[in-house]
Every structure is written in structure tokens, then in C-alpha cells.
C-alpha positions in Angstrom: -17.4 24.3 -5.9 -16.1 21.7 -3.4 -12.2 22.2 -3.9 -9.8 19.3 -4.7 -10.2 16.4 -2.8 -8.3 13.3 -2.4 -8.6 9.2 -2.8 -6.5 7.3 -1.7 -5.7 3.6 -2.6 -8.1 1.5 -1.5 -10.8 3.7 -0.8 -13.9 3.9 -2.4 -14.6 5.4 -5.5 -17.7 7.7 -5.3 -19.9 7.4 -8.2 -20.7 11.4 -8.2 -17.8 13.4 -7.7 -19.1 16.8 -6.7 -16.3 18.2 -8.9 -14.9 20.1 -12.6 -13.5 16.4 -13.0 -11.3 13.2 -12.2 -7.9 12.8 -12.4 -5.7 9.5 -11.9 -2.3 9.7 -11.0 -0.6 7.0 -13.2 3.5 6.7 -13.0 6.3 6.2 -11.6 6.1 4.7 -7.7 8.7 2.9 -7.0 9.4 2.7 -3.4 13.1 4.7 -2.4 13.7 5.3 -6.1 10.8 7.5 -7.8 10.1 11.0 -5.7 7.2 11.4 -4.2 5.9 13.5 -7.6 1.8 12.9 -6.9 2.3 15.1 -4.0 3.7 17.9 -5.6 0.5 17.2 -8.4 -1.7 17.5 -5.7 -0.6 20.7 -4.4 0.1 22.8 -7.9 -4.0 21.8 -8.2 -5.0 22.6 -4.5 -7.1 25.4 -5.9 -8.9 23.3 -8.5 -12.5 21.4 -8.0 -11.0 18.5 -8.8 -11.3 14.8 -7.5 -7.6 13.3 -7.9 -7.0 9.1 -7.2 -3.9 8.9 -6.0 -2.5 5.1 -6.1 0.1 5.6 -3.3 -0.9 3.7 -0.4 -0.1 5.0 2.8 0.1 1.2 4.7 1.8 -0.5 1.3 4.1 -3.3 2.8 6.9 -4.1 -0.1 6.7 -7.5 1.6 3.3 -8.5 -0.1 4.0 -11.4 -3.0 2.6 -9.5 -6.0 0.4 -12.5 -7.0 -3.5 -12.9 -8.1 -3.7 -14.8 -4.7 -2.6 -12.1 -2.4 -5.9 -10.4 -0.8 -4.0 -7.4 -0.4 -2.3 -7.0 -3.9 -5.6 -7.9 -5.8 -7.2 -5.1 -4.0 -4.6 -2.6 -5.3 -4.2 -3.9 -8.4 -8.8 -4.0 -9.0 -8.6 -0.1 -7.2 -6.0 1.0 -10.0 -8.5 -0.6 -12.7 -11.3 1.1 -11.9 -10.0 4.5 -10.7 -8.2 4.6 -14.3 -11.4 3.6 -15.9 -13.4 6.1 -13.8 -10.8 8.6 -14.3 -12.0 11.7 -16.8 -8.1 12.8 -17.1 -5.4 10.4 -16.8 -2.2 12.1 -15.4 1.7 9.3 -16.5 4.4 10.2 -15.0 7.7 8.4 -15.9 10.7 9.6 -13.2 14.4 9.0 -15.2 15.8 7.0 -12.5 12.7 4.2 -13.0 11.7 2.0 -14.9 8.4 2.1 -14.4 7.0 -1.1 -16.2 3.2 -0.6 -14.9 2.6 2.8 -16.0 4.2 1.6 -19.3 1.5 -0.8 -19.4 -1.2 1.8 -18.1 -0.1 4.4 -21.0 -0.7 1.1 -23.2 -4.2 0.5 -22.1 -5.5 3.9 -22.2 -3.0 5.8 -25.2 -6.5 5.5 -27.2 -8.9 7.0 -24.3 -8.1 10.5 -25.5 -8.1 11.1 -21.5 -4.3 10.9 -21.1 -1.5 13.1 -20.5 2.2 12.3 -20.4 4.9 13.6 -18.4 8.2 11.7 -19.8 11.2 13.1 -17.6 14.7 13.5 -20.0 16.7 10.2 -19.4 13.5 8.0 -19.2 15.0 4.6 -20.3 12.1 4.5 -23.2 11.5 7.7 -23.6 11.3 7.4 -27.4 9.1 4.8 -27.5 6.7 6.9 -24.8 7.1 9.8 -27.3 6.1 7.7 -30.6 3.3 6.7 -28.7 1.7 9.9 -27.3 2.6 11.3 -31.4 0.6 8.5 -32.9 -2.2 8.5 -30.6 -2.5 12.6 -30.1 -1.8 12.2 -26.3 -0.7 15.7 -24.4 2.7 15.6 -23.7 4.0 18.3 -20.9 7.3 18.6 -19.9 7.0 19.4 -16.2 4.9 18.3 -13.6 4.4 22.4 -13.0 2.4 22.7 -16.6 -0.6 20.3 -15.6 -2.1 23.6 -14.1 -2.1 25.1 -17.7 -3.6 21.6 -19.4 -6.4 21.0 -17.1 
């Protein structure tokens, strides 16, 4: 057993994680709005063999024009791609005070993986249509961050 360990946007992505399996942290990341929720993830699984991508980037400048063009953004955008892909468990959380447009588009691309599982805060601006989704496509719903322990 290797323990958790932790990949952070845009580091590599081994190809043989010495570990139970892989989990994605998808949601909410808005800068100053969404809490800092991976965090919290990270440490309610410290004691788990368990490889977790974590999208937030520690030298993210807000400043970068979100555009196929920019070097930077690509490279974030490509990461998130293939860390979801590589992903065995796919981890959405939607914070109430977001919007969260990309993980709505993330639970879109992967509701049929069968390798999802939601976490749709009360007051999530679409929380209904998050909910018809995870119905339809048998996707784990939990209803705290604190219950990924008892899912994975």
C-alpha cells in the first residue's frame, strides 16, 4: 500500500498508479467564490491508497484569456481531459454559491461512465436538473463531502 498521493494540475499523469484507484476531483473552483472543498476531499481520504487529480493549480493567473490559443489555458484544459478520462472514480462537486458551468459540462460528458459521483450542495442554481441526471443515469449521489469515505 503506497497511501494517497497527489497530482496536481499540470503534472504528469503516471500510467501505473501504485494504488486501490484514481479519483478526479471535478466541481466547483471558482476563484474567491467556491471553498477550497478538494482540500477537505483530500484529507477525509488521507488514509486511503488512493491516487487523487486535483485540477487546482497552485500558479493559476485569472489573467490568462481562456482561449484555444493561450499555451497556458490549453494545457489545463488537455490535463482535465485526460485526468477525467484516466480517472477510475470521478468525484462533482457543485458549491450553492457557483455556478459552476464546466463541471456541468464534465457531469455531461461522463453521466454515462458509470465512474461518477455527485455531490449537489442545497441551493445549487440547477440542482434539479443535476438530480434528473444522476436518476436517469444511476450516478451516486452523496450529500456531503464527509460520505465519499463510505462510497469509495
Amino acid at each position: 500500500m503506497g497511501g494517497m498521493k497527489i497530482i496536481y494540475a499540470p503534472n504528469p499523469i503516471p500510467e501505473n498508479a501504485d494504488t486501490d484507484y484514481t479519483l478526479f476531483l471535478a466541481g466547483s473552483i471558482e476563484m474567491g467564490t467556491a471553498e477550497e472543498w478538494q482540500t477537505k476531499v483530500e484529507l477525509y481520504l488521507a488514509d486511503r491508497n488512493v491516487l487523487i487529480f486535483n485540477p487546482r493549480r497552485q500558479d493559476w493567473d485569472s489573467s490568462w484569456e481562456q482561449r484555444i490559443e493561450n499555451d497556458k489555458f490549453r494545457e489545463q484544459v488537455e490535463w482535465e481531459l485526460e485526468a477525467l478520462e484516466e480517472a477510475d472514480k470521478i468525484l462533482i462537486y457543485f458549491d450553492p454559491k457557483t455556478k459552476s458551468p464546466i463541471s456541468l459540462l464534465e457531469l455531461g460528458l461522463h453521466a454515462q461512465s458509470g465512474k461518477v459521483i455527485v455531490c449537489c450542495a442545497e441551493g445549487f442554481w440547477k440542482k434539479g436538473n443535476v438530480d434528473i441526471v444522476c436518476k436517469r443515469y444511476k450516478i451516486s449521489q452523496i450529500k456531503h463531502l464527509t460520505e465519499i469515505r463510505d462510497i469509495l
